[in-house]
ZADO-1210 file (C-alpha; in nm, 4 decimals, padded with zeros to 6 digits):
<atoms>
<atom x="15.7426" y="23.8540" z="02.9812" code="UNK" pos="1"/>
<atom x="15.7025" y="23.9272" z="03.3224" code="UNK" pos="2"/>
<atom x="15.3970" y="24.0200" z="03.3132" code="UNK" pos="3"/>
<atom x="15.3038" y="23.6487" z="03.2428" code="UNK" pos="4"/>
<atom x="15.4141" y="23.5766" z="03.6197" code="UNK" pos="5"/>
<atom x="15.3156" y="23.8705" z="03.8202" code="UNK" pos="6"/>
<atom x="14.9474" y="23.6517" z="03.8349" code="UNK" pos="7"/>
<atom x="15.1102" y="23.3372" z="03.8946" code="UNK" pos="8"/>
<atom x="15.3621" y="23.4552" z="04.2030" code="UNK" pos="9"/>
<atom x="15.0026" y="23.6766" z="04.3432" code="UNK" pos="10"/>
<atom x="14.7985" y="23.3624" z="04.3604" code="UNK" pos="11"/>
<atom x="15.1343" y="23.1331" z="04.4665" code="UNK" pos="12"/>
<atom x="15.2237" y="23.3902" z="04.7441" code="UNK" pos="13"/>
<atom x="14.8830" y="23.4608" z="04.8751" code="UNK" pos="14"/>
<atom x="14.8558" y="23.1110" z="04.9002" code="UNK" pos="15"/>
<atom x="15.1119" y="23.0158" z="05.1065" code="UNK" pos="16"/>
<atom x="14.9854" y="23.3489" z="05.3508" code="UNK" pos="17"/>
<atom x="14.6671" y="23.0967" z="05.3939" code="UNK" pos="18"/>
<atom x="14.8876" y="22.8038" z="05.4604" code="UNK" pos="19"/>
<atom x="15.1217" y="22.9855" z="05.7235" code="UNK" pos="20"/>
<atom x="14.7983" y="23.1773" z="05.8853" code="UNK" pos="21"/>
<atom x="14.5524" y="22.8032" z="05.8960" code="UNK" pos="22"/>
<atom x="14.8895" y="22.6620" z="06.0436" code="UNK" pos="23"/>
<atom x="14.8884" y="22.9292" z="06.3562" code="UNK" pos="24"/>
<atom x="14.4673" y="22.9398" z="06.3894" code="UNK" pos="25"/>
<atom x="14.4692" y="22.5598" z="06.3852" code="UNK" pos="26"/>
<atom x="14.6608" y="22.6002" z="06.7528" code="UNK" pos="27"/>
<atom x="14.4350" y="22.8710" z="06.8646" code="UNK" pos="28"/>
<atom x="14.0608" y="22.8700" z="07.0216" code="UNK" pos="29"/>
<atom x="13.9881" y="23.2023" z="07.0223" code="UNK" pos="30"/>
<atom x="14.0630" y="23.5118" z="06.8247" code="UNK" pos="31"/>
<atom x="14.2493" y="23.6215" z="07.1393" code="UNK" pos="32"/>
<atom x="14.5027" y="23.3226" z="07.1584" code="UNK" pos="33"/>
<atom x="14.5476" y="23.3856" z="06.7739" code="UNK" pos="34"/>
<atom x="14.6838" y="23.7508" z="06.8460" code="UNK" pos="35"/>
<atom x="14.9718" y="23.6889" z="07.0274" code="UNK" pos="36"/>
<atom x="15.0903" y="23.4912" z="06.6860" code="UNK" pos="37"/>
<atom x="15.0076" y="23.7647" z="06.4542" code="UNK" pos="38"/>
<atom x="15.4129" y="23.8826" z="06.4706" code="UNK" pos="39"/>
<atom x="15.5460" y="23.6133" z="06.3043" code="UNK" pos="40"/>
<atom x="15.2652" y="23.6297" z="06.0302" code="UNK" pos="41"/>
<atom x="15.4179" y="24.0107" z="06.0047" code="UNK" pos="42"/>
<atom x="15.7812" y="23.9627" z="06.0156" code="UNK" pos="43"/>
<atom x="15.8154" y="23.8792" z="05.6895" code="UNK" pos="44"/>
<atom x="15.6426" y="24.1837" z="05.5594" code="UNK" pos="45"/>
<atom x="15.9000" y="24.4154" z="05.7729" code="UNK" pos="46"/>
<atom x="16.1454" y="24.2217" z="05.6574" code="UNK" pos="47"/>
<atom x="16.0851" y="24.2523" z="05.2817" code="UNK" pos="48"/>
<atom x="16.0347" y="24.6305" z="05.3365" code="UNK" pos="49"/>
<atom x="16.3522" y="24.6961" z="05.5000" code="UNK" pos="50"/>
<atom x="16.5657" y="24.4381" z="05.2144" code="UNK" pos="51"/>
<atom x="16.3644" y="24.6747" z="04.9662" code="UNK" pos="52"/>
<atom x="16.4331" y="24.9928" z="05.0637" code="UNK" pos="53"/>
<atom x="16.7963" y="24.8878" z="05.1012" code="UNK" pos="54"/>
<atom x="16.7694" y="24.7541" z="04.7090" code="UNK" pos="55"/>
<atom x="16.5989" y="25.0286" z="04.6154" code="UNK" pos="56"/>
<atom x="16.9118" y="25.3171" z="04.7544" code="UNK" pos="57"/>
<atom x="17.1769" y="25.0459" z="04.5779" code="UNK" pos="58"/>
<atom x="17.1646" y="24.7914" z="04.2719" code="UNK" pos="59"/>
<atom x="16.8354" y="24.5755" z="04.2194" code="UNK" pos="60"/>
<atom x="17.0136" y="24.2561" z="04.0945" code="UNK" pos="61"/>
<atom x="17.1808" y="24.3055" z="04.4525" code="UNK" pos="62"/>
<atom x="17.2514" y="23.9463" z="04.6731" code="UNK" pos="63"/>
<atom x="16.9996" y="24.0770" z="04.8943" code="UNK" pos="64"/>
<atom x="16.7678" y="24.1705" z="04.6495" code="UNK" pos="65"/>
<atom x="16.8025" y="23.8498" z="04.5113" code="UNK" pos="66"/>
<atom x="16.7916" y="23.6189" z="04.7592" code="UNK" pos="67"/>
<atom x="16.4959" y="23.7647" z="04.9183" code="UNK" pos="68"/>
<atom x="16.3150" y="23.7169" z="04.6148" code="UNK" pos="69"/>
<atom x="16.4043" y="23.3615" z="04.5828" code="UNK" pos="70"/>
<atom x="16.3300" y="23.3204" z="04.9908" code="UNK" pos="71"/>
<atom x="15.9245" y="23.1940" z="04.9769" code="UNK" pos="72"/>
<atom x="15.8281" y="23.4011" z="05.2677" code="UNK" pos="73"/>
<atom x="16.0080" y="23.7659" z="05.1241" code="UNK" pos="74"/>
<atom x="15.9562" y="23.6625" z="04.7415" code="UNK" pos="75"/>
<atom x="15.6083" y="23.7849" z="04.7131" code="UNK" pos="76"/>
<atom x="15.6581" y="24.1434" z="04.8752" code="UNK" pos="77"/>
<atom x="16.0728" y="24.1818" z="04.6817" code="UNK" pos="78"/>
<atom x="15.9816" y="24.0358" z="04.3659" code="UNK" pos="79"/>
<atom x="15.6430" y="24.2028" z="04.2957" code="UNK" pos="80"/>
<atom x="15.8786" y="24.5925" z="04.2834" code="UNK" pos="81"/>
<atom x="16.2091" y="24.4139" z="04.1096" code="UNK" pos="82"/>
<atom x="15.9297" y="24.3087" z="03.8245" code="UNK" pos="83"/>
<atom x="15.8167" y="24.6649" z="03.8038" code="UNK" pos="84"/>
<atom x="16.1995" y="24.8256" z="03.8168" code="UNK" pos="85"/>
<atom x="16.3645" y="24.6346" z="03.6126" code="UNK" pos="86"/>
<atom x="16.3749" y="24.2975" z="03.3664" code="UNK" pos="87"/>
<atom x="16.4154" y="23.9967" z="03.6354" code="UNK" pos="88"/>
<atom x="16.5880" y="23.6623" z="03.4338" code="UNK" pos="89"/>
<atom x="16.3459" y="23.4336" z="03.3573" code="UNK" pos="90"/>
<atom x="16.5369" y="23.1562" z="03.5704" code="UNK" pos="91"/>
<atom x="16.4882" y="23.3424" z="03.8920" code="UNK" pos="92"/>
<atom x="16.1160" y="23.4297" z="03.8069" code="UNK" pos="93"/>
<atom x="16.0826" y="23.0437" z="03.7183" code="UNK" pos="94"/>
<atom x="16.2867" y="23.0038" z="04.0613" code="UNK" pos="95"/>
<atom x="16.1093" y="23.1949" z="04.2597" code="UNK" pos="96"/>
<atom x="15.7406" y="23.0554" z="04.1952" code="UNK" pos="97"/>
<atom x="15.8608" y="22.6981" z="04.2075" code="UNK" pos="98"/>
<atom x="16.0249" y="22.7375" z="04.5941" code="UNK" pos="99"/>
<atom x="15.6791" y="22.9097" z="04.6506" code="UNK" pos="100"/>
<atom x="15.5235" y="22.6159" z="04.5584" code="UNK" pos="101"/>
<atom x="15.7811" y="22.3644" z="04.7152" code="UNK" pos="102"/>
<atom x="15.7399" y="22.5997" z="05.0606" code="UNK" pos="103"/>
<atom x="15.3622" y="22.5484" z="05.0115" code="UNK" pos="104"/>
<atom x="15.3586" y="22.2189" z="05.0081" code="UNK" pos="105"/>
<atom x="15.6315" y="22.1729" z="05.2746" code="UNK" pos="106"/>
<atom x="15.4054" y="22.3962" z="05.4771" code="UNK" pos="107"/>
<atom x="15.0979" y="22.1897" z="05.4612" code="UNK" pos="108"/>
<atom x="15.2876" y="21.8615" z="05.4853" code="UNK" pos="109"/>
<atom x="15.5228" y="21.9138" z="05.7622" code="UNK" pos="110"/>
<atom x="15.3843" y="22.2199" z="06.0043" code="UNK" pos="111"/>
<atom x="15.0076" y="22.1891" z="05.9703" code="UNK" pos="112"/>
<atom x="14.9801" y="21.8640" z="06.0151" code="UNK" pos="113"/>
<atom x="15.1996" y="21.8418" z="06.3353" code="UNK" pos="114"/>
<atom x="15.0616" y="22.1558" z="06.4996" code="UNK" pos="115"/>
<atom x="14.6693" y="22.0307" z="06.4022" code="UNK" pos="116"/>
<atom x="14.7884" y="21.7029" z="06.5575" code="UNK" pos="117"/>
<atom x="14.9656" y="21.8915" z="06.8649" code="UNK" pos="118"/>
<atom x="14.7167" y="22.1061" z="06.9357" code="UNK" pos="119"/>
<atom x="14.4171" y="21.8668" z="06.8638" code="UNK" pos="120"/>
<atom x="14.5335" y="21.6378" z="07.1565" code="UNK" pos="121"/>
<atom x="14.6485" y="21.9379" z="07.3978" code="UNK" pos="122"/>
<atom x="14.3702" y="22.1692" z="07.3722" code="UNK" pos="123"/>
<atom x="14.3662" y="22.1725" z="07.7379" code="UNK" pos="124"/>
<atom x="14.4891" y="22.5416" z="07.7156" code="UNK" pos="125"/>
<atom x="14.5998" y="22.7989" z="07.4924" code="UNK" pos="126"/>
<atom x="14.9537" y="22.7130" z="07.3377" code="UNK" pos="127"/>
<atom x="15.2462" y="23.0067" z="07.3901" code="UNK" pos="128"/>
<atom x="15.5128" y="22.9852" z="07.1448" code="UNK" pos="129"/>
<atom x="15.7841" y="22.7702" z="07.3102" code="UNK" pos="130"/>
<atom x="15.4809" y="22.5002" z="07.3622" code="UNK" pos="131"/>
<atom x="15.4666" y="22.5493" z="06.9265" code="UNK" pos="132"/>
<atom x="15.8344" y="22.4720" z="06.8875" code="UNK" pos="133"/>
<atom x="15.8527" y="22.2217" z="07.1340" code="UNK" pos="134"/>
<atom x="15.5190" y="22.0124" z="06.9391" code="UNK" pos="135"/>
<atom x="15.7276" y="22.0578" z="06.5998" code="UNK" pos="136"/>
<atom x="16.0578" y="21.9455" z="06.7669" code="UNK" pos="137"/>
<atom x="15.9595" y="21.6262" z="06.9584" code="UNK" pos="138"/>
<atom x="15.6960" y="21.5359" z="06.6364" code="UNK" pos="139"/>
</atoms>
C-alpha cells in the first residue's frame, strides 16, 4: 500500500523544494545574493538526517520519527526510509501528503507573494536576512 504514495509524497515534496527555493530567488538579483540563503534551503535536510539516524538507533513509530514525518519541510527526507523500514498507518501517510499540500499552498500564498512584493519595490540592494523577516513581519 505504500507503495501507492511513495510517487505522490516525491512529486508533493519536490514541489514544495520549488516553492521554498522561487520564494528566496524571487529576493535575489544575482546568483551571488542567492548564496547566502542557500542554509535555510539546507537545514531541513540536516535536520531530517540527524531525527533519522536517531529513529533509526531506537523505535521507528518514535514521536520524533513521527512528527518529523508529518512536519512538511522533514516529511519528504523521514518518511521516504519509515516507508521502506516498516508499514507506516495509512492515516499518517494520508496526513503527511495533505500538510504537504496545505504547506504548499500556504507557501505560495503567504511568503511568495510578500517577499516578490517586498523585494519588487526595494530592489535598491541586495536583501540580508533580517531585511526578509522584517518584509514578512510588517506585510
Amino acid at each position: 500500500m505504500e507503495g501507492l504514495f511513495f510517487p505522490f509524497i516525491s512529486c508533493w515534496a519536490s514541489r514544495f523544494s520549488c516553492t521554498l527555493f522561487s520564494g528566496l530567488a524571487a529576493t535575489c538579483e544575482t546568483s551571488q545574493d542567492l548564496q547566502k540563503f542557500m542554509p535555510l534551503a539546507i537545514i531541513p535536510l540536516y535536520l531530517s538526517m540527524g531525527i533519522l539516524s536517531g529513529a533509526a538507533q531506537g523505535s521507528k513509530t518514535s514521536v520524533w520519527a513521527v512528527a518529523a514525518s508529518l512536519f512538511p519541510l522533514t516529511a519528504p527526507y523521514v518518511m521516504l526510509p519509515r516507508m521502506g523500514l516498516e508499514a507506516v498507518p495509512l492515516w499518517q501517510l494520508a496526513a503527511s501528503i495533505g500538510l504537504l499540500i496545505l504547506a504548499i499552498w500556504a507557501t505560495l500564498w503567504f511568503l511568495l507573494a510578500t517577499l516578490t512584493a517586498s523585494a519588487s519595490s526595494c530592489m535598491a540592494s541586495a536583501p540580508t536576512l533580517p531585511e526578509l523577516v522584517r518584509w514578512l513581519r510588517y506585510s
